[in-house]
C-alpha positions as CSV (number, residue, x, y, z in Angstrom):
1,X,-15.3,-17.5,-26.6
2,X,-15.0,-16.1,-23.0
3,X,-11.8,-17.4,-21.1
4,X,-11.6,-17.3,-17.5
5,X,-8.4,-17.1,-15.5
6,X,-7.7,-16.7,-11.6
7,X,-5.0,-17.3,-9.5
8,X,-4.1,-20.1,-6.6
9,X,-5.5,-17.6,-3.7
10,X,-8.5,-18.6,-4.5
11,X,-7.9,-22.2,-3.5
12,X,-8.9,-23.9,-6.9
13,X,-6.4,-26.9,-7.3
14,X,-4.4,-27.4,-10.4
15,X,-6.7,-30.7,-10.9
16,X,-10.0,-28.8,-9.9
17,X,-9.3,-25.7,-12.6
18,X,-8.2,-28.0,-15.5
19,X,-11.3,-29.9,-15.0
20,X,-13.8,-26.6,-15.2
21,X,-11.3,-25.3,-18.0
22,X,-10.6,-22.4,-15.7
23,X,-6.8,-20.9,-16.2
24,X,-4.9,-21.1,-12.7
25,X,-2.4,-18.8,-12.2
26,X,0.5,-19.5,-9.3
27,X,1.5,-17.0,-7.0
28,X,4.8,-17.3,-5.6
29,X,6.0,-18.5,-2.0
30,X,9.4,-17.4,-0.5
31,X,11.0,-18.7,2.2
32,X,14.5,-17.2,2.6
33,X,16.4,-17.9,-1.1
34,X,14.1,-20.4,-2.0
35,X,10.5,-19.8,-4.0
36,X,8.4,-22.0,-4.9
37,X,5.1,-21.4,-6.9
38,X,2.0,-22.1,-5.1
39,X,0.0,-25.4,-6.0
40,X,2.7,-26.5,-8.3
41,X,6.3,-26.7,-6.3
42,X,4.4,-26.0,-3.0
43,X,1.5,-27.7,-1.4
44,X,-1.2,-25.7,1.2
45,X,-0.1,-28.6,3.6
46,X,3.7,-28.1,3.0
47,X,3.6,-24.5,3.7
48,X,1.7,-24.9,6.8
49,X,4.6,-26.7,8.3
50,X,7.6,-24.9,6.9
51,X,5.9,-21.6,8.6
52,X,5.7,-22.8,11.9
53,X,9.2,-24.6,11.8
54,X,11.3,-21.1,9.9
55,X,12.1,-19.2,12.5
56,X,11.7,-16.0,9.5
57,X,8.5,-15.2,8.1
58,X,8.1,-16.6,4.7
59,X,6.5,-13.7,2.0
60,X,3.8,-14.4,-0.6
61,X,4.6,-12.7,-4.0
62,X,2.2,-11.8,-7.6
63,X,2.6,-14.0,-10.1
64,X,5.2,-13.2,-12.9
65,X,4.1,-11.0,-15.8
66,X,4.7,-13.0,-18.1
67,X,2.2,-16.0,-17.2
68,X,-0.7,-12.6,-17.6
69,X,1.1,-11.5,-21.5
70,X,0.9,-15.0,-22.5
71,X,-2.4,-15.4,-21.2
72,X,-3.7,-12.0,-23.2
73,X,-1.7,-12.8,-26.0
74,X,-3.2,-16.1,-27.1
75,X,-6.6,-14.9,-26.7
76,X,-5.7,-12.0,-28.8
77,X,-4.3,-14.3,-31.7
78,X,-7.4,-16.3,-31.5
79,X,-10.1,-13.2,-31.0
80,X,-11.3,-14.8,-27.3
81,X,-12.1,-12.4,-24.7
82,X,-10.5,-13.2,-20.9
83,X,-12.0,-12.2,-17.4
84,X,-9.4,-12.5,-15.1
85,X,-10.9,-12.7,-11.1
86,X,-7.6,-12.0,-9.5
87,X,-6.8,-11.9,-5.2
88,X,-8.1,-8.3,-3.1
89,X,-5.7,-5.7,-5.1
90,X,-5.2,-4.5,-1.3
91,X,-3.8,-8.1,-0.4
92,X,-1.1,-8.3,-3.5
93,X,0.2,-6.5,-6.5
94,X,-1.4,-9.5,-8.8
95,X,-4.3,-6.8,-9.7
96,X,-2.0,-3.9,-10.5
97,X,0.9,-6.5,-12.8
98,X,-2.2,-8.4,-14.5
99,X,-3.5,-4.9,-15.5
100,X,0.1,-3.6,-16.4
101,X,0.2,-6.5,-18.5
102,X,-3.1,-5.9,-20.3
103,X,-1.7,-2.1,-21.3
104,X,1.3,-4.1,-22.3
105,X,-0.3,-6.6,-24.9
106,X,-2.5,-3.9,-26.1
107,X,-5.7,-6.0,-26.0
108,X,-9.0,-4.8,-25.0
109,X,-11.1,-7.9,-25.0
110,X,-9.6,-8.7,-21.8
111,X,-11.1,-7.8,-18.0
112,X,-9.3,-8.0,-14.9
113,X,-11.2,-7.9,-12.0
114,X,-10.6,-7.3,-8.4
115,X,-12.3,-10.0,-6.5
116,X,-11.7,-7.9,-3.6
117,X,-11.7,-11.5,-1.4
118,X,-9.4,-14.8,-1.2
119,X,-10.0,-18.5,-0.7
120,X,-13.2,-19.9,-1.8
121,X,-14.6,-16.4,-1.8
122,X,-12.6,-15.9,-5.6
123,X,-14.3,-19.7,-6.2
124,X,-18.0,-18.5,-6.2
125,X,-16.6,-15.7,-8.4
126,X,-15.2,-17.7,-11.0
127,X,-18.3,-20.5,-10.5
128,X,-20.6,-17.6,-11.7
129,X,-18.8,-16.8,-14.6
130,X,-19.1,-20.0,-15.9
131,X,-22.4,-20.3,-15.3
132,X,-23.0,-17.3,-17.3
133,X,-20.1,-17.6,-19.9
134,X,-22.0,-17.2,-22.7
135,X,-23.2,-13.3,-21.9
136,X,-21.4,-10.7,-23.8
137,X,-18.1,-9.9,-20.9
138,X,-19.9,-6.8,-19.9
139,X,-22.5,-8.7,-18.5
140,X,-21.0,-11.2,-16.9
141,X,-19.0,-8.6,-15.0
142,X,-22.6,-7.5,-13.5
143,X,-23.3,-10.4,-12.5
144,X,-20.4,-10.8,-10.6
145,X,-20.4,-7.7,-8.9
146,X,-24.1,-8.1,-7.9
147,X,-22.8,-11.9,-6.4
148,X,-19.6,-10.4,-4.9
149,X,-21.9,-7.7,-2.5
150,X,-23.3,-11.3,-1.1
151,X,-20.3,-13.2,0.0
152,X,-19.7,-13.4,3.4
153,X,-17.1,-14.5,5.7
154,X,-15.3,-14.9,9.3
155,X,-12.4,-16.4,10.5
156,X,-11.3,-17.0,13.9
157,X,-7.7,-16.5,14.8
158,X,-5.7,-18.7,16.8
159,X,-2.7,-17.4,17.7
160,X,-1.6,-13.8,17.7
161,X,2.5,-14.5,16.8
162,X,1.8,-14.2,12.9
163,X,0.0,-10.7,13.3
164,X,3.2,-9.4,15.5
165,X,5.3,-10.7,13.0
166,X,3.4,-9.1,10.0
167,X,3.6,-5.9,11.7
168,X,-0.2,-6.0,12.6
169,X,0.1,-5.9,16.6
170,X,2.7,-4.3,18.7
171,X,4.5,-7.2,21.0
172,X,2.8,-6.3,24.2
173,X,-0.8,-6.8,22.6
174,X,0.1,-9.9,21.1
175,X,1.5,-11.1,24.7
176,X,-1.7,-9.8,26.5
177,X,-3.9,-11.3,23.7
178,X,-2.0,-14.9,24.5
179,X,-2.2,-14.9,28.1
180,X,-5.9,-14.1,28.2
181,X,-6.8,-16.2,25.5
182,X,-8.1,-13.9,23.3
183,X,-9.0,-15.2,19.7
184,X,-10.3,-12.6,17.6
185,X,-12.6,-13.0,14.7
186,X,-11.8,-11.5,11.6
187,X,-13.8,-11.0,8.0
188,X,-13.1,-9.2,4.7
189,X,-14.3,-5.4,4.2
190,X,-13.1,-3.6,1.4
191,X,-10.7,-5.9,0.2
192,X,-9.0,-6.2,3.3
193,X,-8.8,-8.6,6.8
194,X,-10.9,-6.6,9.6
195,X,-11.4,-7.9,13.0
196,X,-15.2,-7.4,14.3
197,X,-14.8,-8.9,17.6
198,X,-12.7,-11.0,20.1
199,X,-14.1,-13.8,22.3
200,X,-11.9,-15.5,25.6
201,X,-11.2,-19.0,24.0
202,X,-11.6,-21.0,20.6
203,X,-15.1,-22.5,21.2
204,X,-16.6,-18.8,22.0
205,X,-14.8,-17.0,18.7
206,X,-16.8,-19.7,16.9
207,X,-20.5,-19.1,19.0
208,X,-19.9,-15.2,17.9
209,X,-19.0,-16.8,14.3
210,X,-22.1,-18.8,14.7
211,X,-24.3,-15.1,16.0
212,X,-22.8,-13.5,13.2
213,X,-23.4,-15.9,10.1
214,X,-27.1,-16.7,11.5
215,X,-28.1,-13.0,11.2
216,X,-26.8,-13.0,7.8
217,X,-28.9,-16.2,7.0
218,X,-27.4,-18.4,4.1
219,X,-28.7,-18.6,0.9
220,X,-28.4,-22.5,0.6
221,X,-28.7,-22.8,-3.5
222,X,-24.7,-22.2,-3.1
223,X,-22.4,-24.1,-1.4
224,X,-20.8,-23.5,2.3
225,X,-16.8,-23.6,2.8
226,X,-15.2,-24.1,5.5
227,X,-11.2,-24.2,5.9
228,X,-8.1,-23.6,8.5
229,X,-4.8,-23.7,7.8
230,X,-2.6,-26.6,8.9
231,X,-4.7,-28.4,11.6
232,X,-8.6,-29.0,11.4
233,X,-9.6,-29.4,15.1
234,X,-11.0,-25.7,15.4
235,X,-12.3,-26.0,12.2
236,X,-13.8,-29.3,12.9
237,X,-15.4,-27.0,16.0
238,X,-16.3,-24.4,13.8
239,X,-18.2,-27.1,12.0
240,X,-20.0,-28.4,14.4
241,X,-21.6,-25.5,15.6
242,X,-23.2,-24.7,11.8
243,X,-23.4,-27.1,9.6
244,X,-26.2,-30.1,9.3
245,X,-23.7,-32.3,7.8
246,X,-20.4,-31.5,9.8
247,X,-18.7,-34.4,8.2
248,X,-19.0,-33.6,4.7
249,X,-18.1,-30.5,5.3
250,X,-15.2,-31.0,7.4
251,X,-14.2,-33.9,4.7
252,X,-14.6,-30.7,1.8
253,X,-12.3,-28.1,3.9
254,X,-9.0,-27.0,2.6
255,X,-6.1,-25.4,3.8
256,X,-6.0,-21.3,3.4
257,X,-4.3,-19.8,1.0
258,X,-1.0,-18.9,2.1
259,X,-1.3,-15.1,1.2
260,X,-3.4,-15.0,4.5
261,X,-1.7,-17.6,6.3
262,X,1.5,-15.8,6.6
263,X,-0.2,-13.1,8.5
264,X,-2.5,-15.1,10.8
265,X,-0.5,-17.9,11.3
266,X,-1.6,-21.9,11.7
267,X,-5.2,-23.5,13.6
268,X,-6.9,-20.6,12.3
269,X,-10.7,-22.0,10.7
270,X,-13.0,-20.1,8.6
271,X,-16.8,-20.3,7.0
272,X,-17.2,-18.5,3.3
273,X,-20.8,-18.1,2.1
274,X,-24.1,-16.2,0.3
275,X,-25.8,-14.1,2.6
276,X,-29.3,-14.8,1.8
């Protein structure tokens, strides 16, 4: 029997992964002294407002060893084999521990693999694993590296404080970026955030979003996300520029996982898809 394991990045609820039998594994949130684990001490929605009321930039952490050895352990008392679909390895150390822990229990029925994407991105991952759980591991891990050259994704960014803060933009781009309005759009590329392009203003980020998404064309027999990360209203904008049912979708968006959050800060929104 194949079991399949991924971590809170990839915005699976504790509720949502119980009920596909998926394993969820919490990273860690820190603000100050204080951690909590992600989805279980901490919501999306309580993070969101503790960053933009600490006045220090909270830090996202990998998950603790031992929740990957226990993991590997049971399935190598029972004979199961485990894919793993962790968080980009370029994002956190939660690749590099989970495969520490692998060498650790000595068990080679066990994959871990490097999503290379967050969010709902790691959800069409582990959705296409259980569609084809029954495949020997080898092949499931084609599959999913055949689906994974098809995601796509943008983001636009709404403030530029959280990318200062991270160490991402010197002071006096962030304070240009700000006074002109400039919102840049950002996607994943090589398993890490890239901007490719900057519009003057919320509602024009989300027309190049729109350009940039439309090119790709969607392949519609997979679902769309959409997110942002405390407040909706530019994802609700985001929305309405792309999708035929803007109120479902807007009524299916979560918050971002906070891995990302803490570097591009709150009112951000984002579209995750299948290129056709």
């Amino acid at each position: 029997m194949l079991k399949i394991a991924t971590d809170s990045c990839s915005n699976l609820s504790a509720a949502e992964a119980k009920a596909l039998g998926v394993e969820l594994i919490p990273l860690t949130i820190v603000f100050g002294t204080e951690s909590y684990l992600d989805e279980i001490e901490m919501s999306k929605e309580e993070f969101y407002r503790r960053l933009v009321a600490e006045k220090t930039m909270p830090k996202t952490s990998q998950p603790s060893p031992e929740y990957f050895e226990n993991l590997f352990s049971a399935a190598k008392e029972t004979g199961d084999e485990v894919l793993l679909i962790t968080l980009s390895s370029r994002l956190s150390g939660t690749y590099e521990t989970a495969v520490q822990a692998k060498k650790r229990v000595g068990y080679e029925k066990v994959c871990v693999y490097d999503s290379e994407y967050v969010g709902e991105c790691i959800r069409y991952l582990v959705d296409e694993a259980l569609r084809h759980s029954r495949l020997p591991l080898g092949e499931v891990v084609k599959k999913l590296d055949a689906l994974k050259k098809r995601i796509g994704v943008y983001a636009v960014v709404d403030t530029l404080e959280y990318l200062h803060k991270g160490g991402r933009l010197s002071r006096s781009v962030a304070l240009i970026g700000s006074l002109l309005h400039i919102k840049p759009v950002a996607t994943m590329k090589d398993g890490a955030v890239a901007v490719v392009g900057r519009a003057r203003g919320v509602p024009k980020a989300c027309s190049l979003i729109r350009e940039l998404v439309e090119k790709d064309g969607i392949d519609e027999n997979y679902p769309v996300y959409y997110g942002y990360a405390l407040a909706n209203d530019n994802c609700r904008l985001l929305v309405s520029k792309l999708s035929a049912d803007p109120e479902s979708d807007l009524a299916r968006a979560k918050n971002l996982s906070p891995v990302i959050g803490t570097h591009i800060g709150p009112n951000c929104a984002y579209i995750m898809y299948i290129k056709k």
